[in-house]
KOLLO-963114 format. One record per residue: x, z, y of N, C-alpha, C in turn. Coordinates in steps of 0.05 Angstrom, whole numbers, plus 32768, in hexadecimal, padded with zeros to 4 digits. Each point is the difference from the previous one (the first is absolute). Layout:
BEGIN
XZYXZYXZY;...
END
This chain:
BEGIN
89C18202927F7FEF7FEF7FF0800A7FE38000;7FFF7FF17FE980117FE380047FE77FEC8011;80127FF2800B7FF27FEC801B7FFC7FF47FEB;7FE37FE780107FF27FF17FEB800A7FE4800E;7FFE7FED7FFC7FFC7FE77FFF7FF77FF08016;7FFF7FF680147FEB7FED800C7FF87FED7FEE;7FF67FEE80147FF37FE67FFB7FE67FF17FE8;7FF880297FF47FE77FF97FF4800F7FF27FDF;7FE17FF67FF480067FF47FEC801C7FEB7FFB;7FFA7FE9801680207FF78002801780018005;7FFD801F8010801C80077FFD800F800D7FE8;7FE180177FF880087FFD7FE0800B7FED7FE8;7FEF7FEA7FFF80077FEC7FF5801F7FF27FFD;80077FFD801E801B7FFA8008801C800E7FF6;7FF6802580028018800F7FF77FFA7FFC7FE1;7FE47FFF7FF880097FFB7FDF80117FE87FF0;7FF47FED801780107FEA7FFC801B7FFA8000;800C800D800C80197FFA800B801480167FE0;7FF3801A80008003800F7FF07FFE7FF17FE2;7FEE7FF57FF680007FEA7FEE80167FF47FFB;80067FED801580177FEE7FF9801880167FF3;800180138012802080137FF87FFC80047FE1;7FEB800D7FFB7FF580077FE3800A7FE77FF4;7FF47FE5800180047FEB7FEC801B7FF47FFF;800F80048018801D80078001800B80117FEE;7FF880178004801180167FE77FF37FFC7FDB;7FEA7FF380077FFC80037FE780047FE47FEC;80077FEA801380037FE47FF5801A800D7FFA;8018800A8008801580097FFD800980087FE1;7FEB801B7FFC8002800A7FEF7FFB7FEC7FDF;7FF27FED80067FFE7FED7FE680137FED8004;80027FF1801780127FEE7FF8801780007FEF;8011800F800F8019800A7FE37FFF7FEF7FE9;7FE980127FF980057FF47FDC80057FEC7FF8;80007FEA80187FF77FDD7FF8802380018000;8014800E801480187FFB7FFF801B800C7FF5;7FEF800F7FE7801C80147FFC80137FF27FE9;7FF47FE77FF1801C7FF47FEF801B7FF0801A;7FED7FF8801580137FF68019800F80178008;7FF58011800B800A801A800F801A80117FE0;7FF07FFF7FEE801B800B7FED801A7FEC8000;7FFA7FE17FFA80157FF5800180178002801B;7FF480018018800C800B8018800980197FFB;7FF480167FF8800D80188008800E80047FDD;80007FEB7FF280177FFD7FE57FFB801E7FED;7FE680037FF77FF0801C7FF07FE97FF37FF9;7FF880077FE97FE27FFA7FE67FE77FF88017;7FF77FF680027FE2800680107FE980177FF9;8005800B7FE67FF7801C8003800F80198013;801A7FF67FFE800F801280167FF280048027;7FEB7FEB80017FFB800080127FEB80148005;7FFA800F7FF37FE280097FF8800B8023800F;801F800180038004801880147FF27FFA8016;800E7FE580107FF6800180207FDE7FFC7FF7;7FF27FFC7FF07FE5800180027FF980228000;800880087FEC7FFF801B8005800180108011;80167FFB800B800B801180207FEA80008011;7FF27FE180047FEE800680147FE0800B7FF3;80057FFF7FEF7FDE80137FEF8002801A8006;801A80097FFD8005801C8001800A8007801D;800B7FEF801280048011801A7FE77FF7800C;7FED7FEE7FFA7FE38009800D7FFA80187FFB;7FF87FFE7FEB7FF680207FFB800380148002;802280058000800F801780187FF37FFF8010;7FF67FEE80147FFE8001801C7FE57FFD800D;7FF27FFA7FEC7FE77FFD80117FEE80168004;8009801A7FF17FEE801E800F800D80018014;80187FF7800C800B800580207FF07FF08014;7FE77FE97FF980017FF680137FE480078010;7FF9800F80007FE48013800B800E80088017;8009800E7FF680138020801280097FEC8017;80117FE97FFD801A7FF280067FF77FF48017;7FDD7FEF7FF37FED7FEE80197FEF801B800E;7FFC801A80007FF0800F801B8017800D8007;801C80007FF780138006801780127FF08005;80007FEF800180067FE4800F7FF07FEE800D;7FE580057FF37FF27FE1800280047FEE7FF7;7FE57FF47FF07FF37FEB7FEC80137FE78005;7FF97FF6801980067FE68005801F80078009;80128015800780228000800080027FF77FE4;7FF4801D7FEF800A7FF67FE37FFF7FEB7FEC;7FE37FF180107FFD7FE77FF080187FEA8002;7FFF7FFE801F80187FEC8000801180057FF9;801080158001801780157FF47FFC7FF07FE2;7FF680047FF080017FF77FE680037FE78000;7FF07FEE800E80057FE2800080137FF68002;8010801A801A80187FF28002801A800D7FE3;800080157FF7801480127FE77FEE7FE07FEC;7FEB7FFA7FF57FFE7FF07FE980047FE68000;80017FF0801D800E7FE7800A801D80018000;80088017800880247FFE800680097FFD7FE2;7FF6801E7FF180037FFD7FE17FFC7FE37FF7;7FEE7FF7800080037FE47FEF80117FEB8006;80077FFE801F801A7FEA7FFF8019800C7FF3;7FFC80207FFC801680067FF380017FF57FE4;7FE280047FF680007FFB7FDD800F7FE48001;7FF47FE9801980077FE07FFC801D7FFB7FFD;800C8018801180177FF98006801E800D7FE5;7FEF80117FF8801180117FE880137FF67FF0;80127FFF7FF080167FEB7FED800180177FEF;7FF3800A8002800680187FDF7FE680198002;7FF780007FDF7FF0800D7FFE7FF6801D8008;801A8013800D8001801C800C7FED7FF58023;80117FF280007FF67FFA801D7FE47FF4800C;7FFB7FF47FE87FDE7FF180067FF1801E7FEF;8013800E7FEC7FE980197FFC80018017801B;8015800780098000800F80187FF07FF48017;7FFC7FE580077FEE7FF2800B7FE780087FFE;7FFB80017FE57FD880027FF8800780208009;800B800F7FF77FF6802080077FFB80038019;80077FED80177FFA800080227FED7FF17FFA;7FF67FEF7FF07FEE7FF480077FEB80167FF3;7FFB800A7FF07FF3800D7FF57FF080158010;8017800F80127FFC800F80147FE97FF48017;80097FE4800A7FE77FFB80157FE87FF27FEB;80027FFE7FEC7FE67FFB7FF57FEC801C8003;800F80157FF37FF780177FFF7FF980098022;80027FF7800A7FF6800380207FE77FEC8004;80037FEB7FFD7FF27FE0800D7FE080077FF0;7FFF80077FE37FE07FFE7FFA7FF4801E800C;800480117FF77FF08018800A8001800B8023;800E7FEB80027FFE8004802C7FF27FEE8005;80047FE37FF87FF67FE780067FE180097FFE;7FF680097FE77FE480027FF07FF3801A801C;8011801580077FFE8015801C7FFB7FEF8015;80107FF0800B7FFE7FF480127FDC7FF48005;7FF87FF17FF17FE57FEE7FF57FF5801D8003;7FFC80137FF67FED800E7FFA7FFC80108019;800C800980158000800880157FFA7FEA8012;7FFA7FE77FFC80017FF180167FE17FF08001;7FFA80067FE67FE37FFC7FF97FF080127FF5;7FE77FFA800F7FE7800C7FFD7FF980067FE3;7FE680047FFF7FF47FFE7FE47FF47FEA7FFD;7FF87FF980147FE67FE08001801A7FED7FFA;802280018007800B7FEB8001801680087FE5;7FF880167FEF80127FFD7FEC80017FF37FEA;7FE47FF17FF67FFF7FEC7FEB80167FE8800C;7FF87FFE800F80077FEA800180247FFE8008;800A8017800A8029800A800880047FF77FE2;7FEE80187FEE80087FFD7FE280097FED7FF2;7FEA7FEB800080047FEE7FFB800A7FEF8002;80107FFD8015801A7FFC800B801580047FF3;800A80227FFC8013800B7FF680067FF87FE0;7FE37FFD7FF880027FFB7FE380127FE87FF9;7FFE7FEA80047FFF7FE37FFE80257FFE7FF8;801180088011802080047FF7800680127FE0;7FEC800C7FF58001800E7FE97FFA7FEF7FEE;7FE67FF280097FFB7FE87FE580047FE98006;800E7FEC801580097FEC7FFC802380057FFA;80108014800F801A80037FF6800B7FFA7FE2;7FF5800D7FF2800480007FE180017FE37FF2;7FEE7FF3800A7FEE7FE87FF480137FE4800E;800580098016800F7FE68009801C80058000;800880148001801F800E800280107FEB7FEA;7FFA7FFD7FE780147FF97FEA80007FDC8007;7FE37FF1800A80017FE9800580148004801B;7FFE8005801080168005801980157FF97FFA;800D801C7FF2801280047FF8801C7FEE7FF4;7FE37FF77FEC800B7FEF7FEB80087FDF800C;7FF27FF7801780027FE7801580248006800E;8000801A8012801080018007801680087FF6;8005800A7FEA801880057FEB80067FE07FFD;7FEF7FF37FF180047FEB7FFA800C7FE5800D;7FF38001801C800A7FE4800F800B800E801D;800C80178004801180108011801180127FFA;7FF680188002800C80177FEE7FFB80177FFF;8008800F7FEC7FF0801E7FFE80048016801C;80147FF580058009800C80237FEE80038014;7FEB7FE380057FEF8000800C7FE8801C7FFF;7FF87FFB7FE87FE980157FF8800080168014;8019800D80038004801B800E80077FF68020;801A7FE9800280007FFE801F7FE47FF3800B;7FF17FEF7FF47FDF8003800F7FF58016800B;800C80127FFC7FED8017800C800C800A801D;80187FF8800380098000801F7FF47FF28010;7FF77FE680017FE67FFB80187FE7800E7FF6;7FF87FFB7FEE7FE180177FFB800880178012;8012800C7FFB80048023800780017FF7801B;800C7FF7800880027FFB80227FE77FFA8009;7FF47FED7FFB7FE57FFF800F7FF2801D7FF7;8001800B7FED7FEB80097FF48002801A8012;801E800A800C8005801380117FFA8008801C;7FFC7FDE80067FFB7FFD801B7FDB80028008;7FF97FF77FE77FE77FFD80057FF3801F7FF9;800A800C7FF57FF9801F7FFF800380138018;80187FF180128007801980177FEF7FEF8015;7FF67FEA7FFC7FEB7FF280177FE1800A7FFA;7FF980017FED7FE680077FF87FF980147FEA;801680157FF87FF680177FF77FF880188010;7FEB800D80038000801D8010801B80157FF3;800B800D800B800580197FF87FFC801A7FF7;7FF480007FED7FF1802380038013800C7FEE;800080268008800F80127FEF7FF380168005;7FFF80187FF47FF480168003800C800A8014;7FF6801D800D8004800A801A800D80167FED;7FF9800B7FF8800280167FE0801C7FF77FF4;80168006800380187FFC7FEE7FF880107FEA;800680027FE9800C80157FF080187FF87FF6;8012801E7FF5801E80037FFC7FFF7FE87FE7;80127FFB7FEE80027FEF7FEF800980107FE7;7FEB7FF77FEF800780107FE5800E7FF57FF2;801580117FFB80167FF47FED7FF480027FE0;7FFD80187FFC7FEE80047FE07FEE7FEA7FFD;7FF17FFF80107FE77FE97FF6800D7FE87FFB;80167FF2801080027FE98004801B7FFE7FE9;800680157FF1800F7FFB7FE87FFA80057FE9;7FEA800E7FFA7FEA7FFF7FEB7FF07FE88001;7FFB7FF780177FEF7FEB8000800D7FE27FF7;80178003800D80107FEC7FFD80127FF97FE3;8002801A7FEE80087FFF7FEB7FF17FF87FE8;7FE6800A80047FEA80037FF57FF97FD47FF9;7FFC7FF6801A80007FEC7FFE80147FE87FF4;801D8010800880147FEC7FF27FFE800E7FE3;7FFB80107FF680067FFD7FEE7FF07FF67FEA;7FE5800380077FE57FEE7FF77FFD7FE67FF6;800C7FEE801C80087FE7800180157FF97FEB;8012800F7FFF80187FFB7FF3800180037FE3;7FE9800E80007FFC80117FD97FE97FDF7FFA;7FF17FFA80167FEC7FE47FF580127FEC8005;80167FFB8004800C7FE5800580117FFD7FE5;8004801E7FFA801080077FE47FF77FF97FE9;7FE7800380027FEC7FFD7FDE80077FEE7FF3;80097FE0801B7FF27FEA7FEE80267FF27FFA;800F80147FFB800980067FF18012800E7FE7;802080007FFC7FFF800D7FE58000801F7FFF;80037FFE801B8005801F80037FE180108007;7FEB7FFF7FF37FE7800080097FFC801A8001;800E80177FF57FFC80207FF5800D800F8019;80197FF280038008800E80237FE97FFB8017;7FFA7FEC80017FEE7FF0800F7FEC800D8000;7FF680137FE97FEA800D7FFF7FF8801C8005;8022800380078008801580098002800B8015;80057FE2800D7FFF7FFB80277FE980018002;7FED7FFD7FF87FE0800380087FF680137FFB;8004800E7FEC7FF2801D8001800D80178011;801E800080078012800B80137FF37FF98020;7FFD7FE580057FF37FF380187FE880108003;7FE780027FE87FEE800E80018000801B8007;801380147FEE800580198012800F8004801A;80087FEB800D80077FFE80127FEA7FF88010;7FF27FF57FF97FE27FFA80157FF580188000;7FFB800E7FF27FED80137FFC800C80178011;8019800A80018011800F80147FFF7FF98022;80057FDE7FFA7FF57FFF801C7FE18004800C;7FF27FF87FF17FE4800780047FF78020800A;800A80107FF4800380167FFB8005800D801D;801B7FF48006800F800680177FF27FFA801E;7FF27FE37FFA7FFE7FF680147FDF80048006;7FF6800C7FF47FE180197FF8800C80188015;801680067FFA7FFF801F800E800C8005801C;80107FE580048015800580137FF27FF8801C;80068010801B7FF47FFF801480137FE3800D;7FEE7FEE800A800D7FE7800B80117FEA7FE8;7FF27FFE7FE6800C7FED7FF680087FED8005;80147FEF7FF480097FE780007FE47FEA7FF9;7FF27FFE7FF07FE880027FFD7FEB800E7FFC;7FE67FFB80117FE780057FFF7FF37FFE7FEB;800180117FE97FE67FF97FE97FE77FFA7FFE;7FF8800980237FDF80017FFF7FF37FDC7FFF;800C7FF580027FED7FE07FF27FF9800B7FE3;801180057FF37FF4800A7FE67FE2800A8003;7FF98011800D7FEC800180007FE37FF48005;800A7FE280067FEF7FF1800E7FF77FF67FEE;7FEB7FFF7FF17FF67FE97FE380007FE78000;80027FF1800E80027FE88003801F7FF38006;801180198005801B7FFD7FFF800780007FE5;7FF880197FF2800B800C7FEB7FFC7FEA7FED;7FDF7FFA7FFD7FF97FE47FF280147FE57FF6;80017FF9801E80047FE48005802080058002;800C801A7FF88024800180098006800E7FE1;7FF780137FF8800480127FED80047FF97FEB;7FE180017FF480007FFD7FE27FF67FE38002;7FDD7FF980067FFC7FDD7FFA800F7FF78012;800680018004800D7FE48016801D80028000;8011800F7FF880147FFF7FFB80097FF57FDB;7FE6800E7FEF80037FE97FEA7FFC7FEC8003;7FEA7FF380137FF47FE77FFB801E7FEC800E;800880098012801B7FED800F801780027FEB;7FFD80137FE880187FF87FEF7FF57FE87FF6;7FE97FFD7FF67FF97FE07FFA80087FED8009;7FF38001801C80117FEF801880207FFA7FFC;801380147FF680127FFD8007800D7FF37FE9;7FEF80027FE480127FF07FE57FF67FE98000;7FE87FF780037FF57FEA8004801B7FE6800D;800780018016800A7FF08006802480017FF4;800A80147FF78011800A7FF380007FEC7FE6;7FEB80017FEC7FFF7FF17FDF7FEE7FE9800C;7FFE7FF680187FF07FDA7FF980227FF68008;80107FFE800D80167FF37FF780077FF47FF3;800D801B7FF1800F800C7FE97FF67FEF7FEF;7FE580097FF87FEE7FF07FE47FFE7FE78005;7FFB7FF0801580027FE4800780227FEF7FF4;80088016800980267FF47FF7800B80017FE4;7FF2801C7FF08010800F7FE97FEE7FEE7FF6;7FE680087FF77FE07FF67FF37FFC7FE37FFC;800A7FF680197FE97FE98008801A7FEB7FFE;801A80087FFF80197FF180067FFD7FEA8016;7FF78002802180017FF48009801780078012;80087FF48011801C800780167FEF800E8013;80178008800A8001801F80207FEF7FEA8014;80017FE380077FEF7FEF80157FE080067FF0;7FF87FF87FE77FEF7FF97FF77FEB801C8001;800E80107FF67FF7801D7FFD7FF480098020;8015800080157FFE7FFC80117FE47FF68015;7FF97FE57FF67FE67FF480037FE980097FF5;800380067FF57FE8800E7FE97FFD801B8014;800F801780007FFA8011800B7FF980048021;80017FE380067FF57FF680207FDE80007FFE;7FF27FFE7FEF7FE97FF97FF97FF3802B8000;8013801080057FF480198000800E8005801E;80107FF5800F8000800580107FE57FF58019;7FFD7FE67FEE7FE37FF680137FEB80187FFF;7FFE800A7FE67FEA80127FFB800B80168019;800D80087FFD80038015801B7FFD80008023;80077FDD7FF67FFC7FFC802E7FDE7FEE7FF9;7FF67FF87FF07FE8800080077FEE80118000;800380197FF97FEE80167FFB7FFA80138017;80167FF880148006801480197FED7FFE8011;7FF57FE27FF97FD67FF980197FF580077FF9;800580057FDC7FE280147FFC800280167FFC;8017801380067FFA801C7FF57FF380128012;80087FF9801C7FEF800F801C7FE180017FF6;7FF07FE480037FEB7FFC7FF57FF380147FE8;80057FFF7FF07FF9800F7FE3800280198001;801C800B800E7FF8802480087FEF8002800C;7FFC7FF180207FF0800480097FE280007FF3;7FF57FF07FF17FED7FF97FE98000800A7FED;8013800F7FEE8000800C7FE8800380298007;80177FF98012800B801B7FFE801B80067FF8;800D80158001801580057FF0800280047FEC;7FE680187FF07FFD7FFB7FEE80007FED7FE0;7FF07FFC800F7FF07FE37FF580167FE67FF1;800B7FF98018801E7FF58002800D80037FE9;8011801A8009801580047FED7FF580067FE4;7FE880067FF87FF880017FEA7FFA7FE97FF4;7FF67FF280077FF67FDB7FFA80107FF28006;80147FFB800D80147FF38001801E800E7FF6;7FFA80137FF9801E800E7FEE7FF47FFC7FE4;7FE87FF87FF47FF37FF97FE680077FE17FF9;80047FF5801880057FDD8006801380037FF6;8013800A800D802280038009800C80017FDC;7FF480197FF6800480017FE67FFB7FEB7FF0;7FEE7FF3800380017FE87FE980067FF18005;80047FF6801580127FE98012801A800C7FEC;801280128003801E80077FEF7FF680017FE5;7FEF800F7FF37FFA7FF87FE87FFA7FDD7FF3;7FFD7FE880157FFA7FEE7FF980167FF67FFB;80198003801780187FFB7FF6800B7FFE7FE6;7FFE80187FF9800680087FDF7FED7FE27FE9;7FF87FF880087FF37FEA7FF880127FDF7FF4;80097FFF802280107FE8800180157FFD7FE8;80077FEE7FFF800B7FEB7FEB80107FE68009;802180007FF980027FE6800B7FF47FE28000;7FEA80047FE87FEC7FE880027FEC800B8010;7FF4800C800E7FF5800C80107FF97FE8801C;7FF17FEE7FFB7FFC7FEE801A800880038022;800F7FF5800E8003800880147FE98010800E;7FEB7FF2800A7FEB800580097FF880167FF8;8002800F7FED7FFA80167FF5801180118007;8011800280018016800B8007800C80108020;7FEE7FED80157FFB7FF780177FF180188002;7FE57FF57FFC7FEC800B7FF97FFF801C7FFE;8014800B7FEA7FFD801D7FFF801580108017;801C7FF1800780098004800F7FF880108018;7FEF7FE6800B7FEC7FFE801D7FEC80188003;7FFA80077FE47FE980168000800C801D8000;801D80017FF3800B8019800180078009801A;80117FE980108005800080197FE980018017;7FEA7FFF7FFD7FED800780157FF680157FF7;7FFB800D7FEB7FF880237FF6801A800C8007;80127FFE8002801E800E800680027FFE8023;7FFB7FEF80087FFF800080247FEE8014800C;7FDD7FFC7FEF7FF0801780058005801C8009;800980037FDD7FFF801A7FFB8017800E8014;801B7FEA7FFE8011800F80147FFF8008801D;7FEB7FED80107FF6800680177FEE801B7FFF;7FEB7FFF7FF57FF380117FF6800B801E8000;801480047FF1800E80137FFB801080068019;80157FED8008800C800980177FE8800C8017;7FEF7FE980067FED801080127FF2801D7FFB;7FF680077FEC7FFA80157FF88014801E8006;80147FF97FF78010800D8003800580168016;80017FF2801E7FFD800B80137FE07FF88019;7FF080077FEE7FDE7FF880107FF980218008;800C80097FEE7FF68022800E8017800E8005;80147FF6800C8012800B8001800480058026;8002801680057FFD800C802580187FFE8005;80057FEE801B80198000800E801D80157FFD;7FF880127FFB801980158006800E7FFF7FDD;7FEF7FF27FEC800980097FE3800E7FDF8003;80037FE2801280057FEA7FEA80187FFE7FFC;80158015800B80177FF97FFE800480137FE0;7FEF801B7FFE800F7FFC7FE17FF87FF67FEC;7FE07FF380027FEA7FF47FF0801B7FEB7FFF;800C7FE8800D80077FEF7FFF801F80037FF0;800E80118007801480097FE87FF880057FE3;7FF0800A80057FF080117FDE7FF27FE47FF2;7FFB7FEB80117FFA7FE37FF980157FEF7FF5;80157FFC800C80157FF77FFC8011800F7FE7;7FFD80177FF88010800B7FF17FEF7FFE7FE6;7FE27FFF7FFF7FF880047FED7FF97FE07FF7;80007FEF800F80057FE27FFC80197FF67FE8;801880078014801C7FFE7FEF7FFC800A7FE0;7FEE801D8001800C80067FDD7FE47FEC7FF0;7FF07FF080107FEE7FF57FF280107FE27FF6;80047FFB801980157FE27FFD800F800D7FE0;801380108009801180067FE87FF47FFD7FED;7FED80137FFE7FE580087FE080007FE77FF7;7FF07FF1800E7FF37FE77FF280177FE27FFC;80177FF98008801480007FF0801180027FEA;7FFD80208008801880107FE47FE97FFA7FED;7FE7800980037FE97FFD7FDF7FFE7FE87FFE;7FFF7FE6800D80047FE67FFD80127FF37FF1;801F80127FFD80147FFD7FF5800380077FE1;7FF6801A8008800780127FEE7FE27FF27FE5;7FE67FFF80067FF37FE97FF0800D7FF07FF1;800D7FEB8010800D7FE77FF7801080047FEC;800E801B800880197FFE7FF27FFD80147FDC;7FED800B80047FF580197FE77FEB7FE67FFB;7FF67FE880037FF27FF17FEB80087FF47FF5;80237FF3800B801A7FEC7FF4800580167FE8;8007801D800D800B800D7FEA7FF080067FDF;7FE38001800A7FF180077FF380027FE07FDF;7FFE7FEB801580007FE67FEB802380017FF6;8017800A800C80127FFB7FF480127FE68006;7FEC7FFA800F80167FDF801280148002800C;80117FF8800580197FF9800F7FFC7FFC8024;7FE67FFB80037FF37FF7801A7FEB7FFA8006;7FF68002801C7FE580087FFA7FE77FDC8001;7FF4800B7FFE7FE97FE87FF37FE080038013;7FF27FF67FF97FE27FFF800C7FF3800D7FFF;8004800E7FE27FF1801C7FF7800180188018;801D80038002800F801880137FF38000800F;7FF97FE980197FF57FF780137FE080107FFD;7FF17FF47FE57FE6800380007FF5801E8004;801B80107FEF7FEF801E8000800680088019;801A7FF3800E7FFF8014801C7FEB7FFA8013;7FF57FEA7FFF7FE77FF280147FED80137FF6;7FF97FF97FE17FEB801480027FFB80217FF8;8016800B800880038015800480008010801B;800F7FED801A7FEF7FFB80197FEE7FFD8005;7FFC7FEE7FF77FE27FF8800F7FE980107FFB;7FFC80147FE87FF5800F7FEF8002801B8015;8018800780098009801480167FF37FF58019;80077FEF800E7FE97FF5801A7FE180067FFD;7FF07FFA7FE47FDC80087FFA80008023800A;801880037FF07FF780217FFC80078010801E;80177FF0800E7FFF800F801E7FE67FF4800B;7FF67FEC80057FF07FFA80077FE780118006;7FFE800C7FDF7FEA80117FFE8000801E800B;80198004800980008012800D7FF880008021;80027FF280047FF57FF8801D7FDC80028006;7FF4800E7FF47FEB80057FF77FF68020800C;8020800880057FFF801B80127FFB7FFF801B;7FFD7FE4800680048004801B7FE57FFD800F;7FF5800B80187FE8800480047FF87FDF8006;7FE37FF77FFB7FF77FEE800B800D7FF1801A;80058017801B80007FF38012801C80078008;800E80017FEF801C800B800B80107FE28004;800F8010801780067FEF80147FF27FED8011;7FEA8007800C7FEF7FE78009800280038019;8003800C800980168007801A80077FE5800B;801A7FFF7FE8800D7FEA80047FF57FDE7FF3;7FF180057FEE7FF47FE67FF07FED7FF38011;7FEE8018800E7FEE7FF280077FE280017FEF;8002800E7FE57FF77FFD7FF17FE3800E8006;7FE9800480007FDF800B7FFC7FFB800B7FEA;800180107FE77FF37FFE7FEB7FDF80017FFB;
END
């Protein structure tokens, strides 16, 4: 059985904490880039679309790898393999800093890719074994916070230190992070692993694994010319899911445990709503940029600032979301505040470069605190009924079904933009493009919303705290 935790609520607190930072480490990572790839091409002397392999590499060797990391943390142990990754996605990145040609900073990301694909679904094991139920709102909420401030501050970062240092930095920064972040994991993480080995399934973990890259790879494809191959990798990816599913249904000692599936408040809040509603989450911050830069013709600083005003919405929301589950419910919540969430992105679709600052602000601030909610919300839900012996595959089956949402809400983000340019016949895209993809989102956020309507009154109150 995996050992639990000392030190009560704060020792919980502490391993979430510390687990956090690694998270906002790997995931500030993953955005920054973008702020530096006309620098990074002129160095490695190739297009700056050419760079869009090593971005690749690491989308796709996560996803190779992250059905291995269940199996990997109860026969090793959580906290070996956590640091284990800290240390494969720190080494990797002084490699990316250090690279002089584009094979080598892409062979870089595929190691790095690998301990990403370790660091969230062990890290998220680690927390969940080490806390209670009375102390998991609050681990959660923790964990969340590197998912929605990364994105939001990543390109301002980025864009500072490209600018008055160099794009080198971005990646060698993560060699002191990773170091502390290693040390402080083998001082104050427990160890737990199952007593129970099972053999290691090769079938599952290459159905599973193919299934996923090729998913990813068919939605990264859409947005663009090749959109029919692309569509090909996804329905191929699909019968490839469905084989592994299949497989990993019948086989004695899977690579994964299917039974969270059965948990309704898993299935809910991971499946179907809650895995649409986080594709929202995930274009949202994808087209306010973009449209700030293309739309609004302001510069990468200016745009920049503007989209600081939704990151406020996200770290002030984090005092009140404990409160309100506790007071509303889970229910309640994600249904009234995923109704917010929606018109908060539908209001977007609004703006106008005469569009008053204050206004602007304004709607920002409001999308960004319905988007902090709901994502706490959700993450917590996720695992509130979930029994000790299932979080290591609940927490894979989280992580994996996260990634194809990230992707989803993206590639349809793109793929919008780019079928409403085509549709008007322009050369490039304009405000319009912008408007239908907002409100074609945001329109998708009401309607998951309303599905959350399945979920019983008092579900999860366990963990909320909630009375009905």
């Amino acid at each position: 059985m995996p050992q639990s935790a000392g030190g009560g609520g704060s020792g919980a607190r502490r391993v979430a904490l510390i687990v956090a930072a690694a998270f906002f480490m790997q995931n500030l990572d993953g955005v920054i880039i973008n702020t530096s790839l006309p620098q990074m091409a002129s160095v490695f002397r190739v297009r700056p679309a050419d760079l869009n392999v090593g971005i690749t590499a690491y989308m796709l060797s996560t996803a190779a790898f992250v059905p291995l990391s269940g199996w990997v943390a109860d026969r090793l142990g959580a906290r070996r393999v956590f640091a284990g990754a800290i240390v494969i996605f720190t080494l990797a990145s002084v490699v990316c800093g250090l690279s002089q040609n584009l094979w080598e900073f892409s062979a870089a990301r595929v190691v790095q890719g690998l301990g990403g694909a370790l660091m969230t679904p062990v890290g998220r094991m680690v927390v969940l074994r080490s806390a209670g139920k009375a102390d998991l709102l609050a681990a959660t909420a923790l964990l969340t916070w590197p998912a929605l401030i990364a994105p939001v501050i990543g390109p301002v970062l980025g864009g500072f230190i490209t600018t008055y240092v160099s794009w080198r930095w971005n990646f060698l920064l993560n060699a002191p992070l990773g170091a502390v972040g290693v040390a402080l994991v083998l001082a104050f993480v427990p160890n737990s692993s199952l007593a129970a080995r099972t053999r290691f399934d090769l079938p599952g973990f290459a159905l599973t694994s193919a299934a996923l890259v090729a998913i990813l790879l068919g939605l990264e494809g859409m947005t663009g010319p090749h959109w029919a191959w692309a569509g090909l990798a996804v329905l191929a990816g699909l019968g490839l899911g469905a084989a592994a599913v299949r497989h990993l249904s019948r086989r004695e000692g899977p690579l994964l445990d299917l039974s969270p599936l059965k948990v309704p408040t898993f299935t809910i809040s991971t499946v179907d709503a809650g895995n649409l509603f986080r594709l929202t989450i995930s274009a949202t911050p994808f087209l306010l940029p973009l449209m700030f830069q293309v739309a609004f013709g302001l510069t990468a600083w200016a745009a920049g600032l503007y989209v600081l005003a939704y990151f406020a919405g996200n770290l002030l929301m984090k005092t009140v979301t404990t409160p309100a589950l506790r007071r509303f419910g889970f229910r309640n919540v994600l249904v009234g505040n995923g109704v917010l969430a929606g018109a908060a992105i539908l209001a977007c679709a609004a703006l106008t470069p005469t569009t008053p600052v204050v206004v602007v602000v304004i709607v920002l601030l409001a999308a960004g605190l319905t988007r902090s909610m709901q994502f706490t919300a959700l993450a917590t839900l996720t695992f509130a009924d979930i029994e000790p012996p299932l979080r290591g595959s609940s927490s894979t089956l989280s992580s994996m079904l996260q990634q194809l949402s990230i992707g989803l809400g993206i590639a349809l983000a793109a793929v919008l933009i780019n079928v409403s340019q085509n549709l008007r016949g322009a050369d490039r895209l304009a405000l319009p493009d912008f408007r239908l993809a907002f409100i074609v989102v945001g329109l998708i956020a009401v309607a998951a919303s309303a599905l959350f309507l399945r979920l019983d009154a008092d579900a999860g109150a366990e963990v909320s705290g909630h009375r009905p």
